[in-house]
C-alpha positions as CSV (number, residue, x, y, z in Angstrom):
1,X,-126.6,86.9,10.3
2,X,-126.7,83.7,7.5
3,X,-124.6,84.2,4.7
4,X,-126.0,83.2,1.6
5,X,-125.8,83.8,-2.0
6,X,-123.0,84.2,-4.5
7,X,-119.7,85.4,-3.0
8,X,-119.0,88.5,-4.3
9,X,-117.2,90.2,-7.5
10,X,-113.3,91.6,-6.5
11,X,-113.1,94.8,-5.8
12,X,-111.1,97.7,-7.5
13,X,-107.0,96.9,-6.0
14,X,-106.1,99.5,-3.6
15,X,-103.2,101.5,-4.8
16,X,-101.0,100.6,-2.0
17,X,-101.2,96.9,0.4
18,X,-102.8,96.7,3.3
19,X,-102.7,93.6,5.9
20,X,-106.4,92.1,6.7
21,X,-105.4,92.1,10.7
22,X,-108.1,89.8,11.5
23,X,-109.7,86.5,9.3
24,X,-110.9,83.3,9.9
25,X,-110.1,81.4,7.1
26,X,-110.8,78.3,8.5
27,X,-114.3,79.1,9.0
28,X,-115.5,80.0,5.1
29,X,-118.4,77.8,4.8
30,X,-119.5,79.4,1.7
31,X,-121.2,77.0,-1.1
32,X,-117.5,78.4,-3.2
33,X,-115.7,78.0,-0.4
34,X,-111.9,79.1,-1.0
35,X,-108.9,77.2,0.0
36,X,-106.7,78.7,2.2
37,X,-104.6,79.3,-1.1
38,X,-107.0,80.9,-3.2
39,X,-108.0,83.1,-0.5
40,X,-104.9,84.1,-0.4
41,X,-104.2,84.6,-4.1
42,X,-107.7,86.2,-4.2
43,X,-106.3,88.7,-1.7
44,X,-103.3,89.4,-3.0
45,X,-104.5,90.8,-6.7
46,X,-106.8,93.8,-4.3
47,X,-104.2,94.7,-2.5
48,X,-104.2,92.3,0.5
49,X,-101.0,90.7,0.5
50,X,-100.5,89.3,4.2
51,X,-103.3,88.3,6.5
52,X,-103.8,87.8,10.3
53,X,-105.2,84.6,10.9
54,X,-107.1,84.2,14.5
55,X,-108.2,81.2,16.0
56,X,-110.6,81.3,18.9
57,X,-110.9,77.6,20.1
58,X,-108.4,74.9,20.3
59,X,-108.9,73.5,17.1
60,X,-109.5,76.7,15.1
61,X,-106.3,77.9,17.3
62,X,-104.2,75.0,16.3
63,X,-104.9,75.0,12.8
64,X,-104.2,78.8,12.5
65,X,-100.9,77.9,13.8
66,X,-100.4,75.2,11.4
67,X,-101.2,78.1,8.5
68,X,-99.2,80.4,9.4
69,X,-96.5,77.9,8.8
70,X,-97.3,76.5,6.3
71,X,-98.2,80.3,3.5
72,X,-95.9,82.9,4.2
73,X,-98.7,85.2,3.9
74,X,-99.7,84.6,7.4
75,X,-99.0,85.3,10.8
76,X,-101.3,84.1,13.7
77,X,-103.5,84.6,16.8
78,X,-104.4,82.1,19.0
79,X,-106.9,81.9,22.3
80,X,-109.8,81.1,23.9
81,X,-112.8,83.0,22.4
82,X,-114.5,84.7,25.2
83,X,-118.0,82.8,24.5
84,X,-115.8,79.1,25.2
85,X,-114.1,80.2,28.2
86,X,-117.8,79.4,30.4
87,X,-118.6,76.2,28.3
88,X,-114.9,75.0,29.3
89,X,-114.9,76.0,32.8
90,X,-118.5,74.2,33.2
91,X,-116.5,71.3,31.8
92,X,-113.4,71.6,34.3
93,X,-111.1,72.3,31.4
94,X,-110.2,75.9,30.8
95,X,-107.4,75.4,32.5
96,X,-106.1,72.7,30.4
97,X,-107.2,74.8,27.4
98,X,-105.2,78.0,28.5
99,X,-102.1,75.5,29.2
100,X,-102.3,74.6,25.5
101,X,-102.9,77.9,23.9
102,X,-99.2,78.8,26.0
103,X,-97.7,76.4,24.3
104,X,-98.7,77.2,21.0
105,X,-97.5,80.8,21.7
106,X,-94.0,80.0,22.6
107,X,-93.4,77.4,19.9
108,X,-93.2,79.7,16.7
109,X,-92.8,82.9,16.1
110,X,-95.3,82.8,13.4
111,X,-98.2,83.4,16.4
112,X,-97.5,86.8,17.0
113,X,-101.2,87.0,19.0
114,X,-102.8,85.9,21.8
115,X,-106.5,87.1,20.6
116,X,-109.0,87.1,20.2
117,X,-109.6,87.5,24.0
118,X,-112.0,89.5,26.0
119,X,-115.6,89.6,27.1
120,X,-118.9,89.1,25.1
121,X,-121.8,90.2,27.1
122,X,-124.4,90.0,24.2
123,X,-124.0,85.9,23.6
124,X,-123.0,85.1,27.6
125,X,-125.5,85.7,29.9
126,X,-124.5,86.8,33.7
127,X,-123.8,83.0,34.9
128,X,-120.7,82.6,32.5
129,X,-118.7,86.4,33.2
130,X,-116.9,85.1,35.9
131,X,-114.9,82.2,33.5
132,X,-115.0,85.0,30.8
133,X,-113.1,87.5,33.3
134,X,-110.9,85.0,34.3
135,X,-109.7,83.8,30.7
136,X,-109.5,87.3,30.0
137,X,-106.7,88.0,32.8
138,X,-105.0,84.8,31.9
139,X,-104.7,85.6,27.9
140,X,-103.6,89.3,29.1
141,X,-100.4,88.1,31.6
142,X,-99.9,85.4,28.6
143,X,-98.9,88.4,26.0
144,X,-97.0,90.2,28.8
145,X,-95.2,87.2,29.1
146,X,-94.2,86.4,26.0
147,X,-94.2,90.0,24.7
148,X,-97.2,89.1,22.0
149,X,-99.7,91.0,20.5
150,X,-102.8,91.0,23.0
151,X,-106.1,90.9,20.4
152,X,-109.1,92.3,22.2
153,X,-112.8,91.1,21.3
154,X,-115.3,93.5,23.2
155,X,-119.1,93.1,22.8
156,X,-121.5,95.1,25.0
157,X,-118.7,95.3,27.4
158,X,-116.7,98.2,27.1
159,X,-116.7,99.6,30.6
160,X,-115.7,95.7,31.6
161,X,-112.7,95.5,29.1
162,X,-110.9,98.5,30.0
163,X,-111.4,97.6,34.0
164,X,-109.7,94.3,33.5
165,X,-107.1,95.6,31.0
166,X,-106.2,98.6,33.9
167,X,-106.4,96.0,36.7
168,X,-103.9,93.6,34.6
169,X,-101.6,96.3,32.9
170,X,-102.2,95.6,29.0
171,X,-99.1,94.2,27.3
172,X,-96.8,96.7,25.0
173,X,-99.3,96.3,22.3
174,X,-103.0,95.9,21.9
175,X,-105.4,95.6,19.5
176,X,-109.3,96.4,20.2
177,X,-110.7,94.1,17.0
178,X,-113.6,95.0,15.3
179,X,-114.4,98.0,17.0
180,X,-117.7,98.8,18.2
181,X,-117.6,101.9,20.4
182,X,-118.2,105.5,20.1
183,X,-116.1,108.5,20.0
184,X,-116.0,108.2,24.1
185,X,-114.9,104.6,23.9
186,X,-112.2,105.2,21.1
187,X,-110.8,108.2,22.9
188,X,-110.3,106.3,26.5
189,X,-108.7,104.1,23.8
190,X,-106.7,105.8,22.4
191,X,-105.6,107.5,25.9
192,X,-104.6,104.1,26.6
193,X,-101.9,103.7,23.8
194,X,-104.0,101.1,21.7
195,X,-104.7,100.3,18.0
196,X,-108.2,101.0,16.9
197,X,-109.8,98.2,14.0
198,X,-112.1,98.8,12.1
199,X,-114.2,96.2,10.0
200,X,-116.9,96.1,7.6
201,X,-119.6,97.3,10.3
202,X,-118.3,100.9,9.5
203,X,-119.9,100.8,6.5
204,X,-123.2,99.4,7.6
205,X,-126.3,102.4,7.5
206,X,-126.7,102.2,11.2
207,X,-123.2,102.1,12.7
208,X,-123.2,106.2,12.8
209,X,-121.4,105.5,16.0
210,X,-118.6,103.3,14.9
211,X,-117.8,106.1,12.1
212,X,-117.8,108.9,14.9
213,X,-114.9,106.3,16.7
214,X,-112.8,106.3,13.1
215,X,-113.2,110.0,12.8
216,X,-111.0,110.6,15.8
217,X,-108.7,108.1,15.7
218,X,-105.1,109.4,14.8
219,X,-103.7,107.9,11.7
220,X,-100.9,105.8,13.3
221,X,-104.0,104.3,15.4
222,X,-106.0,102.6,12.8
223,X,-105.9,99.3,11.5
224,X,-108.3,97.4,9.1
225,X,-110.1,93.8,9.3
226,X,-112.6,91.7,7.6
227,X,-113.6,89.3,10.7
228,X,-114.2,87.1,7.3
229,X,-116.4,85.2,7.2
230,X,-118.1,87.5,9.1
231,X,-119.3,91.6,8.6
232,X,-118.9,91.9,4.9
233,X,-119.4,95.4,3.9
234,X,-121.7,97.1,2.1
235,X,-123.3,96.5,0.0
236,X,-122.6,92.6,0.1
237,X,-123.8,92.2,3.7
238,X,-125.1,89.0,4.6
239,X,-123.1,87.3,1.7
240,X,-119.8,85.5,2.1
241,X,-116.9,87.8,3.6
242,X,-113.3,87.1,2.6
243,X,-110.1,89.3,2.7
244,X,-110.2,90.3,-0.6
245,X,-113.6,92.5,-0.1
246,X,-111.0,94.7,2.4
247,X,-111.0,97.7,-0.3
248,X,-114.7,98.2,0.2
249,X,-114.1,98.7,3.8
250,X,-110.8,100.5,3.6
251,X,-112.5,102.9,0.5
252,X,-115.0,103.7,3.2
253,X,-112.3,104.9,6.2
254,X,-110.5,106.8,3.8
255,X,-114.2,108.5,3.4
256,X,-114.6,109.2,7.0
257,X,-111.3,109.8,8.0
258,X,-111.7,112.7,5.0
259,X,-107.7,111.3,3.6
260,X,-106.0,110.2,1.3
261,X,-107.0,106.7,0.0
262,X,-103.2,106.2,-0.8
263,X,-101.7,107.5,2.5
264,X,-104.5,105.4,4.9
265,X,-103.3,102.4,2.8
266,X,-99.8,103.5,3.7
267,X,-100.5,104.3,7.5
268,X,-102.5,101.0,7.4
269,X,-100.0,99.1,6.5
270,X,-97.3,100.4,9.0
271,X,-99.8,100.5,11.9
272,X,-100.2,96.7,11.5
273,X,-96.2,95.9,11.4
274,X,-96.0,98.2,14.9
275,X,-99.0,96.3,16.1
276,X,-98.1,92.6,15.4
277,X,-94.2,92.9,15.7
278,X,-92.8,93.5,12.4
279,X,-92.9,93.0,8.9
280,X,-93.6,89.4,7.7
């Protein structure tokens, strides 16, 4: 979806922080488009103080590890987006890719992520699964090997994800971003020790599904995202997502999940530290 128009006005602050545990910063191509500072900033004054920045191709990877660095506010993820791996295979250079993204987990400990990884059945047709499978495996023994966070991006492809992530073993901790199951697919989940995050699709009218996922998930499973630019919630979809419109989303879980705004914030918050590491 294009997205157009004025960004939006800031939300109400939430009464406790939470940590948007997935953004693309680097990606705002809004008319107002905020530096990497005012995002920030803009963040902060809502109730978003800390951000996870994800890069899903080399340069999006590199510069999310140059961020992190560079605003304390930031930790990162770095990998090869599922949709990339075919293109660079076709090309003879996933390899070379996958070599690079290594070293850009082992030189700070500001990337605490190797995501987003996975497999995206809805953009890549049958011809690219196999390179998608097999950057997939690579970015899973990568986080077992360097004990990072393993970020999972999972479109039309849920049976898929968890075969490869039994076959491999997933690493201590996993994160299945911007969920998009339902209560069968969160539960086998779940079952598998992972963290649950949710974006703004769980406030979109026909994402019934998606709530039904949210309403079982145990407290100390959830985490919250934006996937800015992308999946702004209601009611500003299809305009300009950024971290700071987190409240709107997090408002919502606290609706389904039938709790306390104050103690989701709260378990939201700790989830993420257990999820990415620590505290930063």
């Amino acid at each position: 979806m294009s997205r157009t128009g004025d960004r939006p006005a800031d939300p109400e602050p939430l009464p406790h922080p939470v940590v948007d545990n997935h953004c693309h910063l680097d990606l705002d191509d809004a008319a107002d488009q905020l530096d990497t500072a005012a995002a920030i900033e803009r963040a902060r004054v809502v109730g978003v103080p800390r951000i996870v920045q994800i890069g899903c191709d080399l340069p999006g990877a590199r510069w999310a590890a140059h961020a992190a660095l560079d605003h304390p506010a930031l930790v990162a993820g770095v990998a090869i987006h599922p949709n990339e791996a075919p293109r660079l295979h076709g090309a003879g250079k996933l390899d070379d890719a996958l070599t690079e993204i290594e070293r850009m987990v082992t030189s700070t400990d500001r990337v605490r992520a190797v995501g987003e990884t996975g497999l995206d059945y809805f953009r890549t047709g049958e011809q690219g699964r196999a390179a998608q499978h097999e950057s997939f495996r690579a970015h899973i023994e990568m986080a077992k090997r360097h004990d990072k966070t393993l970020v999972v991006h999972d479109r039309d492809s849920h049976a898929d994800v968890l075969a490869v992530l039994d076959e491999c073993g997933p690493p201590a901790r996993t994160v299945m971003h911007c969920f998009s199951g339902d209560a069968g697919f969160a539960q086998a989940c779940l079952d598998r020790g992972f963290w649950l995050s949710f974006s703004g699709t769980v406030t979109f009218k026909n994402a019934s599904s998606v709530r039904s996922a949210l309403a079982i998930t145990p407290l100390d499973r959830v985490l919250a995202e934006t996937d800015a630019p992308f999946l702004s919630p209601t009611p500003h979809r299809g305009r300009p997502n950024a971290s700071y419109l987190l409240p709107l989303t997090v408002r919502a879980m606290a609706q389904v999940l039938d709790n306390a705004l104050l103690e989701l914030c709260s378990a939201i918050e700790t989830n993420t530290d257990e999820a990415y590491g620590g505290s930063w």
